[in-house]
C-alpha positions as MATLAB code, in Angstrom:
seq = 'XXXXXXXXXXXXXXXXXXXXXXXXXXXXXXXXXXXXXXXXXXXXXXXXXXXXXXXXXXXXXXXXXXXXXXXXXXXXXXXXXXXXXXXXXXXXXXXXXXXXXXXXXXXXXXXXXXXXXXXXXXXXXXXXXXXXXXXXXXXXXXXXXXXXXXXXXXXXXXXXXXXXXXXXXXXXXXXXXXXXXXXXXXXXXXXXXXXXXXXXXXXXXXXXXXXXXXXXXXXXXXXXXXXXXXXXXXXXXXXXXXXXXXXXXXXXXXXXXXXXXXXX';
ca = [
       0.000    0.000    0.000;
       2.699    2.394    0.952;
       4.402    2.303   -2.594;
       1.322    2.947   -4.516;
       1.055    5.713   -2.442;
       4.267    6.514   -3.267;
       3.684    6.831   -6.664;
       0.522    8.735   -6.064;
       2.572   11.625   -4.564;
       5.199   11.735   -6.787;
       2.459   12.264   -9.611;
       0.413   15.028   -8.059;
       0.650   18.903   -9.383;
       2.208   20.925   -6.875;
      -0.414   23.583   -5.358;
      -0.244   26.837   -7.177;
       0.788   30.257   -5.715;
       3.230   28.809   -3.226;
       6.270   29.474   -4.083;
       7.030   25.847   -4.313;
      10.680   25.446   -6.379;
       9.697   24.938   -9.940;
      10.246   21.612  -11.517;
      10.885   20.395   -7.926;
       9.752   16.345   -7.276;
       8.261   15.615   -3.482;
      10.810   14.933   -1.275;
       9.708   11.596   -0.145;
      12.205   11.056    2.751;
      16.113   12.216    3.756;
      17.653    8.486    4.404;
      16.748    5.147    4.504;
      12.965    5.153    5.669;
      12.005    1.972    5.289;
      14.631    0.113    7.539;
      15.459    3.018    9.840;
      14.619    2.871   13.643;
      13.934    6.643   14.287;
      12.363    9.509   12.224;
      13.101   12.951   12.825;
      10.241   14.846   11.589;
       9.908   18.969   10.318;
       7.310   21.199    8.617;
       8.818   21.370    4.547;
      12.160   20.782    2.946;
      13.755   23.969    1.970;
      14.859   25.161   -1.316;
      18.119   24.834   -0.556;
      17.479   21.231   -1.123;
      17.363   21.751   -5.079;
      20.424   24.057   -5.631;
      23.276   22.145   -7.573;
      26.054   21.405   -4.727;
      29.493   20.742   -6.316;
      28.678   19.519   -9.301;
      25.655   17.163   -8.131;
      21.845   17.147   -7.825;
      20.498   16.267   -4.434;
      17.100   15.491   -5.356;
      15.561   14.791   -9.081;
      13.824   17.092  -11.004;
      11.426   16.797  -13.790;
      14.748   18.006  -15.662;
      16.807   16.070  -14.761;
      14.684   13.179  -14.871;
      13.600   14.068  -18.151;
      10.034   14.487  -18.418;
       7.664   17.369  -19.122;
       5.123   16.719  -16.421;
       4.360   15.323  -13.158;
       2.211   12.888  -14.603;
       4.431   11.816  -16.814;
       6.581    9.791  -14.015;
       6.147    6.408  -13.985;
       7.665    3.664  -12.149;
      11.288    4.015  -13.673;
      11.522    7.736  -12.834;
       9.583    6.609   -9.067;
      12.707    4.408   -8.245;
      15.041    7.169   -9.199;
      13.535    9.952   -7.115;
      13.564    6.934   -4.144;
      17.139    5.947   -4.485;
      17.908    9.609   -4.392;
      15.722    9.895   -1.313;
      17.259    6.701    0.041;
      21.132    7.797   -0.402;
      20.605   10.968    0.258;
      23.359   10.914    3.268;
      25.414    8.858    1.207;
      25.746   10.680   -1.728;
      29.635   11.895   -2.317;
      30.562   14.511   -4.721;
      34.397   13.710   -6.854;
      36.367   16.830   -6.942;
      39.660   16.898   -8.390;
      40.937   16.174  -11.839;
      41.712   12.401  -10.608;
      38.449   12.509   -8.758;
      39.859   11.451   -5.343;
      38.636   13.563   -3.006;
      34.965   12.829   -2.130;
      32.267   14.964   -0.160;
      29.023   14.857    0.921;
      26.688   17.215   -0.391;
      23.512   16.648    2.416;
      22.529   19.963    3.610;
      25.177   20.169    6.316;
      24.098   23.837    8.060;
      20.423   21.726    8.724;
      21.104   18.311    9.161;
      24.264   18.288   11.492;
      22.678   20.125   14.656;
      19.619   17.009   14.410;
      22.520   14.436   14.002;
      24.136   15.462   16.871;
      20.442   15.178   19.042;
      19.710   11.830   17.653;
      22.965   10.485   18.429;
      22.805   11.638   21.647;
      19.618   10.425   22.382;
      19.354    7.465   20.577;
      22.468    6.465   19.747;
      21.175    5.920   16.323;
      22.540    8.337   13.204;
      21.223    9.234    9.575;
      24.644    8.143    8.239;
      24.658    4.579    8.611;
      20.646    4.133    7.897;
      19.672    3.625   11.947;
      17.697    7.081   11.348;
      15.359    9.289    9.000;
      14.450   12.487    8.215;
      10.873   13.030    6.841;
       8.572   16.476    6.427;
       4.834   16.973    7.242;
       4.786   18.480    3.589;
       7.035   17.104    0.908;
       7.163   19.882   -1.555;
      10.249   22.423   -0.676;
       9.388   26.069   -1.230;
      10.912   29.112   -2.163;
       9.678   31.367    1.273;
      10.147   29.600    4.852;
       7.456   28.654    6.777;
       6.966   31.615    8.559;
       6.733   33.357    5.278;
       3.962   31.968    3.715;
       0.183   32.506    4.572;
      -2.350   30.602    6.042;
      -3.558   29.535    3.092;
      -0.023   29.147    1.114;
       0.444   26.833    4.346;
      -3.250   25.118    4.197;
      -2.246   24.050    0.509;
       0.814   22.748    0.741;
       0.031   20.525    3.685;
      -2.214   18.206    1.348;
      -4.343   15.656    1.258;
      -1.559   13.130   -0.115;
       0.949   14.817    2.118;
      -0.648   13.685    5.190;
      -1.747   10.577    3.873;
       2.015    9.756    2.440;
       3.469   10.834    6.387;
       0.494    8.693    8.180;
       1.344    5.551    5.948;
       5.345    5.858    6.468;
       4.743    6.216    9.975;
       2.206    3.088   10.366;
       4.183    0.775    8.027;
       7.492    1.393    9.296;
       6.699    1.238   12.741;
       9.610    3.676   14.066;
      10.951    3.064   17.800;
      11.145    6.937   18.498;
       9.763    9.732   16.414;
      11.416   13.558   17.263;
       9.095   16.818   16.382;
      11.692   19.449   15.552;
       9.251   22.316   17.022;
       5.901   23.812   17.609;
       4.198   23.961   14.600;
       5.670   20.384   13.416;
       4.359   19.088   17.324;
       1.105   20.495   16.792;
       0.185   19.429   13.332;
       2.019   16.015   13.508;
       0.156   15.009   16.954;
      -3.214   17.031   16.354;
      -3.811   16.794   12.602;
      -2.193   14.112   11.557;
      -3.184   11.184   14.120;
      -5.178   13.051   16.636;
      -3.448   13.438   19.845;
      -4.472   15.489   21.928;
      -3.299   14.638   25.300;
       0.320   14.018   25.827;
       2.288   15.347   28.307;
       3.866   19.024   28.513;
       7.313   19.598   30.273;
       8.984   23.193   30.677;
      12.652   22.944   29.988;
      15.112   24.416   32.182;
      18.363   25.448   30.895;
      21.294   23.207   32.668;
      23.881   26.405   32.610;
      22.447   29.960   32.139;
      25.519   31.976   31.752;
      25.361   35.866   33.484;
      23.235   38.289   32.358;
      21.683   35.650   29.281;
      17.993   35.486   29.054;
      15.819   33.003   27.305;
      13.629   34.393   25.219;
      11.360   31.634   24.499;
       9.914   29.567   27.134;
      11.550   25.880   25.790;
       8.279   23.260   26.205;
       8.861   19.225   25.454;
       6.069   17.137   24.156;
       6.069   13.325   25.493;
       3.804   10.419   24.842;
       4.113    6.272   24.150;
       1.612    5.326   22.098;
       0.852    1.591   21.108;
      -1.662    2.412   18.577;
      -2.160    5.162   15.959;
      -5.695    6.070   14.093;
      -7.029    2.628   15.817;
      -4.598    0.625   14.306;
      -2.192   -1.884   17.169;
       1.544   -1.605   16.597;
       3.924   -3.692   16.081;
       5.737   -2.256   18.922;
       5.474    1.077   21.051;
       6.420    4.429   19.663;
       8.034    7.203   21.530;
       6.990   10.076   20.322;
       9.040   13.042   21.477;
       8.821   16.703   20.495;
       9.942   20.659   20.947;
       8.539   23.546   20.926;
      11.936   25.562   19.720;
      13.591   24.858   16.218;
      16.727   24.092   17.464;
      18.647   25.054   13.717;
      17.475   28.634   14.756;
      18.150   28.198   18.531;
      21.318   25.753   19.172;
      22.107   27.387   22.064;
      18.899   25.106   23.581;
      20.037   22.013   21.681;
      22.186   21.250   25.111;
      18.972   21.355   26.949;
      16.621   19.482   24.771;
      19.118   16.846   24.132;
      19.078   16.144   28.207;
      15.433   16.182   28.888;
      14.693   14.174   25.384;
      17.292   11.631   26.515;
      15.382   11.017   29.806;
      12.046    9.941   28.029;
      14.324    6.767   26.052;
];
């Protein structure tokens, strides 16, 4: 069921007016999804995701897959967009005229700070496959989220991009979920398998150096859930999440990464 719905997504028209990157594919997952043991979960991908980085494409486009249309994809272009998806931490760049140097070309600036929380936490990483990155909305636009308007955001969190997130989540059957921050908590718990009581911790920070100030009151999100939408797991889920988007605010990631730990 997943993969036709898979293919589904990958065929839809982007919503109009919403500044999503033109001739941009879904970004279906960041990593190996279907084997790895914890998602890390966020609102969109960003553009940034579709600029060419050394040389190399990190995600297919109708370009570069060589079609005119979205509904022109069909399975051959599907399991090109997925092995993308799949090796997207994996992916090496050659530089050099002997092509002996190699580099990864993930988006370091975004990925790194949540690599460094799920390891600590976890133990688990997104470079060897033990953990996932996936979005509430797979199409990566042009504005950030706090950019676009209520109804830019009502559009691009879609039918089919709910549906594609609730279906991952239910057939992969992840040990520990993490909602990088409030908006991503609220839609993730409330919208997408309606949660709504979980429990609410205030997070202190550990060292508070003179004269600093937080200026957003840090919140955690905590529940264990055995079943999702009525359906019985395979085993529990921890679902753990943040109200403060930690690639904004690392001087919190210290903090989060304590408390967070404490729930496993």
């Amino acid at each position: 069921m997943l993969d036709q719905i898979v293919r589904e997504r990958l065929r839809e028209e982007p919503p109009k007016d919403c500044t999503i990157i033109e001739g941009s594919t879904p970004i279906i997952a960041f990593g190996r999804f279907k084997t790895a043991k914890v998602a890390s979960i966020s609102l969109n991908p960003s553009w940034a995701e579709f600029k060419v980085v050394k040389n190399s494409y990190r995600f297919h486009t109708l370009n570069t897959l060589n079609v005119n249309g979205y509904t022109d994809i069909k399975d051959k272009e599907v399991n090109q967009i997925l092995d993308f998806c799949e090796r997207y931490f994996e992916r090496y760049s050659t530089m050099g005229i002997k092509n002996i140097k190699r580099n990864p070309i993930y988006y370091k600036s975004w990925f790194n700070p949540m690599e460094k929380l799920i390891n600590y936490i976890t133990g688990y990483s997104y470079f060897d496959g033990s953990a996932c990155h996936l979005d509430i909305s797979q199409w990566a636009t042009k504005k950030t989220w706090s950019k676009l308007t209520e109804k830019q955001k009502q559009a691009i969190v879609g039918k089919k991009d709910l549906e594609l997130l609730k279906n991952q989540i239910l057939t992969n059957n992840y040990d520990v979920i993490l909602l990088n921050g409030a908006t991503t908590s609220e839609v993730f718990l409330k919208q997408c398998f309606n949660i709504h009581e979980y429990e609410t911790f205030i997070l202190q920070p550990t060292i508070r150096e003179k004269g600093e100030k937080t200026k957003t009151k840090v919140e955690g999100y905590y529940i264990e859930v055995t079943s999702l939408l009525n359906q019985k797991l395979k085993r529990p889920i921890k679902i753990i999440g943040w109200n403060d988007y930690i690639q904004k605010n690392p001087k919190n990631i210290q903090m989060i990464k304590i408390w967070a730990k404490s729930k496993i």
